[in-house]
C-alpha positions in Angstrom: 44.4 43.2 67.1 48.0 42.6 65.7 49.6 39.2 65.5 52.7 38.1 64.0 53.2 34.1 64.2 55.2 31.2 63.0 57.2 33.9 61.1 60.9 34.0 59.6 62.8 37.0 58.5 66.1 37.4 57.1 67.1 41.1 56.7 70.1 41.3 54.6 70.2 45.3 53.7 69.6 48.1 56.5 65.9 49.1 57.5 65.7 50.4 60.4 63.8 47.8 62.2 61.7 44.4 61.8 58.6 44.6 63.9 56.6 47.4 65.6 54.2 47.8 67.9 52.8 51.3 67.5 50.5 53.0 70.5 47.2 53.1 68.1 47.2 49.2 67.9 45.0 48.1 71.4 46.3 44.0 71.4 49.3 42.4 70.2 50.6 38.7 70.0 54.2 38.4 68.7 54.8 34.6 69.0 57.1 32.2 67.5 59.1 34.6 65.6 62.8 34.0 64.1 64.8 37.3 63.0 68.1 37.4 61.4 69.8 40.7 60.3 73.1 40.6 58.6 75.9 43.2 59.3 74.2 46.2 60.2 72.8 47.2 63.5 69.4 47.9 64.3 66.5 47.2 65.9 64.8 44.1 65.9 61.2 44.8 67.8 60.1 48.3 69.2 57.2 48.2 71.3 55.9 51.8 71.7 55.2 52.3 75.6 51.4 53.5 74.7 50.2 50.3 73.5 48.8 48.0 75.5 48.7 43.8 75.9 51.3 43.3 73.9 52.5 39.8 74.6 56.0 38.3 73.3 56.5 34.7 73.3 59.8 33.0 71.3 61.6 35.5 69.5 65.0 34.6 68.5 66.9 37.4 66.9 70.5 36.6 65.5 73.1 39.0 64.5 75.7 37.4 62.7 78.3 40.5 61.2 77.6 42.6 64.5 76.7 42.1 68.3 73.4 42.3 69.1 72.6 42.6 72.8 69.2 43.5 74.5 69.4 47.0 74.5 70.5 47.6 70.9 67.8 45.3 69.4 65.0 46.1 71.2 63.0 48.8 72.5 60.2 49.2 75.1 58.4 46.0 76.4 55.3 43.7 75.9 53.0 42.9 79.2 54.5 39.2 79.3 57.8 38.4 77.8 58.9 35.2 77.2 62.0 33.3 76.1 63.3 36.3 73.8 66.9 35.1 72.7 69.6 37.2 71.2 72.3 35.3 69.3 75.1 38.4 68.4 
């Protein structure tokens, strides 16, 4: 099992992305989680289509330097998906 809770992160050079869910990992719990990247554009949370009970609950993402929308900070979904914000 994977969790990630009660969690803060401030990206402030490019990465590439914050959080992943890869296909080998069987449960995930992504709760409570607050994501800021500066300036440059990528993803916040990938969620790989092959792994299963992945629940996300309170992710707040802000983009301050760029717009950040839905599709351009996340890809694929958990099983339950709950109050995701996007501040861009």
């Amino acid at each position: 099992m994977y969790g990630q809770r009660h969690t803060q992160i401030v990206q402030k050079k490019p990465a590439g992305w914050n959080i992943t869910v890869q296909h080998a990992i069987q449960q995930a719990t992504i709760e409570n989680v607050s994501i800021t990247i500066y300036d440059s554009p990528m993803k916040v949370l990938i969620i790989d289509d092959g792994a299963p009970n992945v629940l996300v609950r309170e992710v707040r993402s802000q983009t301050p330097g760029w717009k950040g929308t839905k599709e351009n900070v996340l890809r694929g979904s958990g099983d339950e998906m709950k109050n995701i914000t996007i501040e861009g």
